[in-house]
C-alpha positions as CSV (number, residue, x, y, z in Angstrom):
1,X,-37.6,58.2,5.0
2,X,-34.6,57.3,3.0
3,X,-34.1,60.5,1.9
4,X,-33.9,61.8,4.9
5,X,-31.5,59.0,5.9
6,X,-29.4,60.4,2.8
7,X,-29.2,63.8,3.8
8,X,-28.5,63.3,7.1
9,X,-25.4,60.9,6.1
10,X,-24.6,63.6,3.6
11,X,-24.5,66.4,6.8
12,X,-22.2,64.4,8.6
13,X,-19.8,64.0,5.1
14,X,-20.4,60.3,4.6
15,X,-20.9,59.6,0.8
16,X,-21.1,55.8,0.9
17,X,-23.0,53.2,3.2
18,X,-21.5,49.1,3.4
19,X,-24.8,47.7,4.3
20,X,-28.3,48.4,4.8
21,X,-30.5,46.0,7.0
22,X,-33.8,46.3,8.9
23,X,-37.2,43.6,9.0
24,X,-40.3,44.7,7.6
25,X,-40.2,48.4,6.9
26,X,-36.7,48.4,7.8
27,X,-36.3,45.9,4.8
28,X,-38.2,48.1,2.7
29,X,-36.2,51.2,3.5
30,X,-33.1,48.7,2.9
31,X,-34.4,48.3,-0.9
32,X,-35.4,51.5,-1.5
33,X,-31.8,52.2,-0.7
34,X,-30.8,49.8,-3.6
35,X,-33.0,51.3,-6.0
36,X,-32.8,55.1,-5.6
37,X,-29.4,55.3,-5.1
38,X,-27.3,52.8,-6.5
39,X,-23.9,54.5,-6.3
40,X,-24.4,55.0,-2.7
41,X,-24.7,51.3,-1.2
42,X,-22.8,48.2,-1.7
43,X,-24.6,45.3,0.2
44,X,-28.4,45.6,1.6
45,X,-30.2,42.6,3.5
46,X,-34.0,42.9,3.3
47,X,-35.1,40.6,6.6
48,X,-39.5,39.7,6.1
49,X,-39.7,42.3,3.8
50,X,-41.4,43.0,0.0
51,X,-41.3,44.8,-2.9
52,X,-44.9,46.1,-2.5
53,X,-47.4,45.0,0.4
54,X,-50.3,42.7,-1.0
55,X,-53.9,43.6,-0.8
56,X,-54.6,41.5,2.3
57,X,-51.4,44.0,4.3
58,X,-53.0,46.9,2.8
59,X,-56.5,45.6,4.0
60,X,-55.5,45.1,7.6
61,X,-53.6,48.3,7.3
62,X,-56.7,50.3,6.3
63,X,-58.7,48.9,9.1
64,X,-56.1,49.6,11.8
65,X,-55.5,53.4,10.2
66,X,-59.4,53.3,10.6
67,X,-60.0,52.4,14.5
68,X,-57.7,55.6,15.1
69,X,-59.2,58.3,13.0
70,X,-62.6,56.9,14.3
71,X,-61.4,57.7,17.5
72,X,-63.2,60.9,18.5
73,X,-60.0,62.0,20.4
74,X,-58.3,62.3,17.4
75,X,-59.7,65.5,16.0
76,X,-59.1,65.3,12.2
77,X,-55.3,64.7,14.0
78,X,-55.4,68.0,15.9
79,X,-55.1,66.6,19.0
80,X,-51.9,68.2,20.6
81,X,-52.7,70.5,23.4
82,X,-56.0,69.7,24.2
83,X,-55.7,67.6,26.9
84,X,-57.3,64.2,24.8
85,X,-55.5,61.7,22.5
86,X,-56.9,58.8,20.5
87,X,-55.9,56.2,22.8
88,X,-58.5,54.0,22.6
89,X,-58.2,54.1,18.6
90,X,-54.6,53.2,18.9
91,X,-54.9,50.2,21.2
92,X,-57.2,48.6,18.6
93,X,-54.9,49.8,15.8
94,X,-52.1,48.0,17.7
95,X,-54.3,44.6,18.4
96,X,-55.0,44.3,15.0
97,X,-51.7,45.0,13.5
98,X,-50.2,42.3,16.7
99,X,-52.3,40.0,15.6
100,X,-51.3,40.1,11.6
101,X,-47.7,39.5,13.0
102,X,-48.2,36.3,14.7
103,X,-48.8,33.0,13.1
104,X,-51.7,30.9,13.8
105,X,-49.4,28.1,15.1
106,X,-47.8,30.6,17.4
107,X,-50.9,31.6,19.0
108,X,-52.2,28.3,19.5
109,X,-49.0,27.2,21.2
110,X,-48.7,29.9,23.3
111,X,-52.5,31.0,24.0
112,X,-54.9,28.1,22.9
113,X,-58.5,28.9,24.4
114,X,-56.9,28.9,27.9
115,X,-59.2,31.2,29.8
116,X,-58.3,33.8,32.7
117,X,-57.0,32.2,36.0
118,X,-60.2,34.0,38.3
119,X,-63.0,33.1,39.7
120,X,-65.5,31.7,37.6
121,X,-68.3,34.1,38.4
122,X,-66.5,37.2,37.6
123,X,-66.0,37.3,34.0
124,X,-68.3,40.1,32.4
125,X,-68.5,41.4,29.0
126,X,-66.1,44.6,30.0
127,X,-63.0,41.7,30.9
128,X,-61.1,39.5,29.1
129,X,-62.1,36.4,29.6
130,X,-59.2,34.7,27.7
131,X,-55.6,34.3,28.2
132,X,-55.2,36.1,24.1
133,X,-57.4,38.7,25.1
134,X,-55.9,39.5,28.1
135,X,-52.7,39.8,26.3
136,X,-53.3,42.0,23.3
137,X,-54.7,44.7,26.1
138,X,-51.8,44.5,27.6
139,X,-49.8,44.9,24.5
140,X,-52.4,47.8,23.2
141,X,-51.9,49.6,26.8
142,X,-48.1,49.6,26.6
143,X,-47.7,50.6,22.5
144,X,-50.4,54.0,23.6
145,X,-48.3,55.4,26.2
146,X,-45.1,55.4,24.0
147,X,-46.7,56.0,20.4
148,X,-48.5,59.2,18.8
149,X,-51.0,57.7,16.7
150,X,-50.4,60.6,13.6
151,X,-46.9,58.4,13.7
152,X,-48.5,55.4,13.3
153,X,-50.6,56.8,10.4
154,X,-48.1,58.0,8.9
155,X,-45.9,54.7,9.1
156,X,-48.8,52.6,8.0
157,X,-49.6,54.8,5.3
158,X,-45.5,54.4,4.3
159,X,-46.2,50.5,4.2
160,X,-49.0,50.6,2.1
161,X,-48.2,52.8,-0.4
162,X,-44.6,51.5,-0.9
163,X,-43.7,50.2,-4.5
164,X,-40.8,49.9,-6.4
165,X,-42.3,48.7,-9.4
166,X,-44.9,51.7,-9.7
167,X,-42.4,54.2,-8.5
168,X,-39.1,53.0,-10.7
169,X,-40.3,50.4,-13.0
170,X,-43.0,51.6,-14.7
171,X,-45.2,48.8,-13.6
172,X,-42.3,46.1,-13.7
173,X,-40.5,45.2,-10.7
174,X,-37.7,43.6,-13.0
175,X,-37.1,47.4,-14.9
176,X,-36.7,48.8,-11.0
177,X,-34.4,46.2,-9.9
178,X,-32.4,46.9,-13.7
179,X,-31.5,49.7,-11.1
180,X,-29.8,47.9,-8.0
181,X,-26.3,47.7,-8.2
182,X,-25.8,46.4,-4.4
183,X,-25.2,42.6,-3.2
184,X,-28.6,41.2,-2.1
185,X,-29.6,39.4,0.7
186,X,-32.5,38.3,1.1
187,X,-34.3,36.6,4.4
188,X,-37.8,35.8,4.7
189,X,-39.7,33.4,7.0
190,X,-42.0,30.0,6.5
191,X,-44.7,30.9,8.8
192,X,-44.9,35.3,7.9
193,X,-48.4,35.4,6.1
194,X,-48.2,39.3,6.1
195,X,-45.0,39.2,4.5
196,X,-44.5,35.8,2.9
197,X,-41.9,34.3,1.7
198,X,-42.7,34.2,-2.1
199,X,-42.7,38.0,-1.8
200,X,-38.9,38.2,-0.8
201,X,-38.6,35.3,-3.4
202,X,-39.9,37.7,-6.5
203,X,-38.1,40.1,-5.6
204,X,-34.5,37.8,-6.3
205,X,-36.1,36.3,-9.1
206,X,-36.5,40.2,-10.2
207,X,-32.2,40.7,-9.2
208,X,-31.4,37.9,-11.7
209,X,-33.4,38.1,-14.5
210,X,-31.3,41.7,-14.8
211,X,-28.1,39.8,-13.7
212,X,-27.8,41.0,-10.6
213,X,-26.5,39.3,-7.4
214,X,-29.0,38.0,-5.3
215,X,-29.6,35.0,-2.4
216,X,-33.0,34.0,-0.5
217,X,-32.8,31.9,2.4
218,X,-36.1,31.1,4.1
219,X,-35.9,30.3,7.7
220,X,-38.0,27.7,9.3
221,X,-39.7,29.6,12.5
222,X,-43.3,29.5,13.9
223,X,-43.8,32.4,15.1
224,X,-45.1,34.5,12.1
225,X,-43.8,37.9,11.1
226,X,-42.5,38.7,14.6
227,X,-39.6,35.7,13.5
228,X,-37.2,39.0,12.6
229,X,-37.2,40.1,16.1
230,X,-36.3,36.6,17.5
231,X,-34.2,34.8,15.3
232,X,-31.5,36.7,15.2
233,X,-28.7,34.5,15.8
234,X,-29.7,32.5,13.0
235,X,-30.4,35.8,10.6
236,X,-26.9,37.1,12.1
237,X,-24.7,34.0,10.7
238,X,-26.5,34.2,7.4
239,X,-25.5,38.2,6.9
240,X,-22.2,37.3,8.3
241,X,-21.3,34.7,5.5
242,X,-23.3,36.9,2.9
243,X,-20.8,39.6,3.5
244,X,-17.9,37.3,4.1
């Protein structure tokens, strides 16, 4: 992914980038920057991201990449033109990876066990009968009409096999970030499980041991990993005074 973002900047006859920023796999991409080509970038901003995902992310990865290639619509991923697509793999791929982005406080504040407003002789076992439920189909419905699930693979594969340590280092993440000449910011949140904070916090422990420049700020938010897409005024002021 990053070298195609470098040979697309290279087309349009831009040798040098500012900043990179992104959350998650954006702050991966953002590091990966850093590492494989040092001359190139001057500040990057990792937001919930890590150096390499953890066993219980690559876990819940697997079993997500799993529900869509168990799908019998997807066809060993030959599925274009032939009038069937793995929806029903997907949706369950996309519950399971919305649930691994939410904290448990956030889904007890906003869900609880609150069941379905309806009459209370017309649950069966093919609706949801609570409020949760009835929101991660709603959330699976809308990410299958706008995703191809080979993507998805793809991207989740991406996720689980990224590691700087194993790819640059050796084995050490300290020898790969020996390579990182950028300004680092790093941004991670209290209540991310998936991507938690001690991850982001390795990762400048890694930057200074080799001397290099490096802040981590966690910010206190409940709502899990999904923080980086709803905190960003505070995330915005922190980059601004970083770069300032």
């Amino acid at each position: 992914m990053v070298r195609a973002q470098r040979a697309f900047l290279d087309a349009l006859g831009i040798e040098r980038v500012f900043l990179a920023s992104g959350g998650s796999l954006g702050g991966m991409q953002a590091l990966e920057w850093a590492v494989a080509y040092p001359d190139d970038i001057d500040v990057i901003a990792p937001i919930a991201a890590t150096a390499r995902l953890g066993a219980q992310g690559v876990a819940w990865n697997a079993i997500a990449r799993n529900a869509i290639m168990a799908d019998p619509d997807w066809q060993e991923g030959r599925y274009y033109g032939t009038g069937r697509k793995p929806d029903a793999g997907i949706k369950v791929a996309r519950m399971v990876g919305h649930v691994t982005y939410l904290s448990d406080a956030a889904m007890r504040e906003r869900f609880g066990r609150s069941l379905q407003d309806r009459d209370e002789y017309s649950y069966t076992l093919h609706t949801p009968d609570f409020a949760v439920e009835s929101y991660l189909r709603y959330q699976a419905d809308s990410f299958a009409k706008r995703f191809d699930a080979n993507a998805y693979l793809y991207i989740s594969r991406a996720l689980t096999y990224f590691d700087l340590a194993r790819t640059y280092g050796g084995g050490s993440l300290e020898a790969a970030m020996s390579r990182v000449r950028a300004r680092t910011l790093l941004l991670s949140f209290s209540s991310d499980w998936l991507y938690p904070s001690r991850d982001s916090e390795e990762i400048a422990r890694a930057l200074k041991v080799t001397g290099k420049e490096a802040e981590h700020h966690v910010i206190e938010a409940s709502y899990g990993h999904d923080s980086f897409l709803l905190e960003e005024e505070r995330m915005t002021q922190l980059i601004r005074d970083f770069v300032r």
